[in-house]
C-alpha positions, 0 to 999 in steps of 0.5 A: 500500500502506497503512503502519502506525505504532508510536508507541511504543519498544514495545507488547504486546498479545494480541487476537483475528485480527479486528483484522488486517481491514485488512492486509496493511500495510507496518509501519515496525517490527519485530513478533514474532507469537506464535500462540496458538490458532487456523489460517489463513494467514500471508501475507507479501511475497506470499507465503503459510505456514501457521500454527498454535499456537504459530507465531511469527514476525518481520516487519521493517520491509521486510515487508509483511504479514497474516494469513488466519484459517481457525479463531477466532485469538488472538496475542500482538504484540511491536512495537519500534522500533530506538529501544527497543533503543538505549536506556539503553547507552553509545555503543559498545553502541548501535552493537552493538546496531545492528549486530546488529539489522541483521544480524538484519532481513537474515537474515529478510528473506531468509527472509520473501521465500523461506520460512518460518521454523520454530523446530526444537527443542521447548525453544526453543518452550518457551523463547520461550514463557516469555520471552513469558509474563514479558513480558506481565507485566512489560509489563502490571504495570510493576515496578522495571526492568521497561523494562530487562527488557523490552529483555532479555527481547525480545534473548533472544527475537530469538537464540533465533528467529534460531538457528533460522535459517541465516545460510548461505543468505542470498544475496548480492543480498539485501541492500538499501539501507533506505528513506530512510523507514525512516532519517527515521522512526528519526532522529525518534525517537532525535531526539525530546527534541531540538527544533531537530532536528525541524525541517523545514530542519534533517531538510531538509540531513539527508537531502538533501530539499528543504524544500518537499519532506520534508513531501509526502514524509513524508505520502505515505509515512506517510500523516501531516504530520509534526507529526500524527506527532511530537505521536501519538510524543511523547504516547505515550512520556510 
């Protein structure tokens, strides 16, 4: 299964379903999916929903996932990383921050593996659409604060779409251990300003690999070396 990237703390774009020829992939970030016109079929971890406008969606980064056009469908992708939402906070709010995100990638990859998510108030569509509305703008026109508005706008999205979500179903076997690839790719990109830490010995004894290994690791993963990789993030963050 092919994996896709996120070079970036965050990216928004609208465009046309034709560009998602190539999946379903395994993304290695989250992924809000707001449909915007169009039918056809979501299909995730295997399994298939359908869709519609107005559908939205999140995919974590355990979800492998496409789509399948029946009619002409445009979407607007909000893609982020861990990262984006541990920025500009203290010690102590990035471990709420990441608390709550992991409590969040559990709830919905319950829901992707066994059903569709749907958003049941009418003012709660209304509302994300909104929210996603000021997010282009601010992504697009980039005003004072707007990064810091953007990680608002996107936790504001994320409660909005996990109320309509009952935590209650979540069963126990549920949980699972987050790929080691998920946990390399996260530390690279909290640890990007910082060289020594980047390199192969020093991510070696960080995650247990052998120095010979992590980077055949990391490339068969990935699909990248892991300076091909580091040098794509680092051009994309200046």
């Amino acid at each position: 299964m092919k994996t896709k990237h996120l070079y970036k703390p965050l990216d928004i774009f609208v465009s046309d379903m034709e560009h998602w020829n190539e999946r379903p992939l395994i993304y290695q970030f989250f992924e809000i999916v707001q449909i915007i016109e169009g039918e056809g079929t979501r299909i995730i971890n295997e399994n298939k929903f359908p869709y519609r406008k107005g559908s939205i969606f999140l995919f974590t980064p355990l979800d492998c996932r496409g789509f399948e056009s029946t009619t002409n469908t445009r979407y607007c992708s909000i893609r982020f990383s861990e990262v984006f939402l541990e920025q500009y906070k203290t010690k102590n709010e990035k471990e709420k921050v990441l608390l709550w995100l992991k409590q969040l990638e559990a709830i919905f990859t319950h829901h992707n593996r066994f059903e569709q998510v749907l958003i049941k108030e009418p003012r709660d569509c209304d509302m994300i659409s909104s929210l996603i509305e000021n997010m282009l703008v601010e992504y697009n026109d980039k005003p004072s604060y707007f990064d810091e508005n953007l990680q608002h706008l996107v936790i504001l999205v994320l409660n909005i779409i996990a109320r309509n979500v009952n935590p209650q179903q979540i069963v126990s076997d549920t949980t699972m251990d987050e790929p080691l690839i998920n946990k390399i790719l996260v530390y690279l990109h909290q640890q990007i300003h910082c060289p020594k830490n980047l390199r192969i010995k020093h991510l070696a004894e960080q995650f247990n690999l052998s120095a010979n290994y992590i980077g055949e690791y990391f490339k068969n993963l990935t699909g990248d070396s892991l300076h091909c990789y580091l040098t794509q993030y680092k051009m994309n963050i200046c």
